[in-house]
N, C-alpha and C positions, 0 to 999 in steps of 0.2 A: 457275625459282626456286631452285634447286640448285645454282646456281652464280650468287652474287653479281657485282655489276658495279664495275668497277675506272672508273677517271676516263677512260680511255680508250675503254673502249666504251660508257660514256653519250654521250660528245661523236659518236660514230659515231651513237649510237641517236639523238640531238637534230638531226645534222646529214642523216637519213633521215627523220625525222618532216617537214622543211621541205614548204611549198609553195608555189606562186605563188599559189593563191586565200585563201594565209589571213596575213594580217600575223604580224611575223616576233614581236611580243611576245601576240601569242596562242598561236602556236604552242608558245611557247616554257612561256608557262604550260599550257596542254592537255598537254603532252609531260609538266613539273613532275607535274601530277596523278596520271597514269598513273604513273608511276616510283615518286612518293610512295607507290601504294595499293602496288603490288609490295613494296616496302621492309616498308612495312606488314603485310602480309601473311607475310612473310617472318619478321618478328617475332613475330605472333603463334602463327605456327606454330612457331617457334623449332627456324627453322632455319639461323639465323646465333647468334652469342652476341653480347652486348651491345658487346664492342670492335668487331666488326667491324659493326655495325646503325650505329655512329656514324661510320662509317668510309664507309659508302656514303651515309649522310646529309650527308656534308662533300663525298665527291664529287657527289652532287646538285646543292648550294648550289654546288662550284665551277664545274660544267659551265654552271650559270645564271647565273655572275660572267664566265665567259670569254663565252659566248653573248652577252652584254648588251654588254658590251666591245667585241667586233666588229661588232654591230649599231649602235651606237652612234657607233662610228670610222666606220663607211661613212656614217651618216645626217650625219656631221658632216665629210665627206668629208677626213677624214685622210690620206696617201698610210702615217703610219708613227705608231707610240703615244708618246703624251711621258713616257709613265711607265709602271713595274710599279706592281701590288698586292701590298703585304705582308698575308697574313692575321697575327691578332693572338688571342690569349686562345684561348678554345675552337674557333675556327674556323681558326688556325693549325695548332692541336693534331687537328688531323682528330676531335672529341671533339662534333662538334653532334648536340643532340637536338633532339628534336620541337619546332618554333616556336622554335627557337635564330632571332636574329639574327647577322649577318656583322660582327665588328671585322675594321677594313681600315684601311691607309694607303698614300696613292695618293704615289709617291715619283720624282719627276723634275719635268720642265719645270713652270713654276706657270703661265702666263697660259693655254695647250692647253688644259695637263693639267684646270685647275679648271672649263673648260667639260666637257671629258669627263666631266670623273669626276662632275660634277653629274647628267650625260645618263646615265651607269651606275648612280647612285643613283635615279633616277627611273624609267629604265626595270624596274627589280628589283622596286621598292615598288609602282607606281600599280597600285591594284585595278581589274582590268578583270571583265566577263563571268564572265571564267575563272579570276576570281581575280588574286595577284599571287605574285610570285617570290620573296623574301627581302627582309626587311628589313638596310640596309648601315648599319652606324656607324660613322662616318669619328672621334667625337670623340676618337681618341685623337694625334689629328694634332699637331702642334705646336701649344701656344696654343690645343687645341680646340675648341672652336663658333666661339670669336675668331680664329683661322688661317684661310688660306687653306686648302681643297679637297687642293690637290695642293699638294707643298712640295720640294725640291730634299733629295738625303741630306744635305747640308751641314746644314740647317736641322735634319733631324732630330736629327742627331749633335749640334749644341747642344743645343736643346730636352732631348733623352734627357739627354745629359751636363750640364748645368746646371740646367736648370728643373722638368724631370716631376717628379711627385711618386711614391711608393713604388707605387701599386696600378696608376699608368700603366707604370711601369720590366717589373713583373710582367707584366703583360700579354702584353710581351715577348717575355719568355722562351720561347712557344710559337710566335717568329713564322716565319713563311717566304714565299717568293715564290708566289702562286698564280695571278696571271695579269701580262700587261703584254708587252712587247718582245719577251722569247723565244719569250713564245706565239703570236706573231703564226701561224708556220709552220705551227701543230698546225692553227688554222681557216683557213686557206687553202684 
């Protein structure tokens, strides 16, 4: 506990937790739990300060956005991803706290991408046994709840550039790539 976990060796500690006898979105939640009480505990002992408790909270949530990704790609037998994810607001911002949801925008091919990206929000949310993963909120997508899932950067670049209103623009500003195409090689 003395030495916090970076995005990379949670993806090592989730991709060692696997098993053949246990489906890959229970795993994935029992793994969540575990990590979460560390985090946890980690706080109350304060032995992190509060930047960096939000920082291992975002790499959580991310390890469980790429996790679901690739689980998802294989169950939908992908050969390659038709889009990255852009995080957005606090989740871009590596800044989630406790029971944060995930702002996302799923940005490339739309007819894949919007079955994917449906199977990566489902698989995050559905409450099993074990619990569930993260909650994902796509509605900052273009034309939100009314757009499609997944949307080509053209469309965003309109959208952003003509239509969004001021609090979706903001949003923004914290955004970056946190899973999609590049990541394919990390879970390989």
């Amino acid at each position: 506990m003395s030495e916090p976990k970076d995005l990379d060796r949670m993806w090592a500690s989730l991709q060692a937790a696997r098993r053949e006898d246990v489906e890959a979105m229970e795993t994935a939640r029992i793994w969540k739990r575990a990590e979460l009480l560390r985090i946890g505990i980690e706080d109350v002992m304060e032995l992190v300060d509060t930047e960096h408790l939000h920082l291992e909270l975002t790499c959580l949530a991310e390890t469980c956005l790429r996790f679901s990704l690739e689980q998802s790609r294989v169950d939908l037998k992908l050969k390659k991803l038709p889009f990255v994810i852009i995080g957005a607001g606090k989740f871009g911002g590596r800044e989630l706290g406790y029971g944060a949801d995930l702002d996302v925008l799923f940005v490339g091919e739309q007819t894949q991408g919007a079955q994917l990206a449906s199977r990566v929000i489902e698989f995050m949310s559905r409450q099993t046994a074990a619990g569930k993963l993260f909650e994902v909120d796509a509605r900052l997508r273009p034309d939100g709840e009314k757009g499609p899932l997944a949307s080509s950067l053209e469309a965003h670049q309109d959208y952003y550039g003509k239509r969004a209103l001021l609090w979706e623009r903001q949003a923004l500003t914290k955004a970056r790539f946190v899973a999609g195409m590049s990541s394919t090689a990390r879970s390989s």
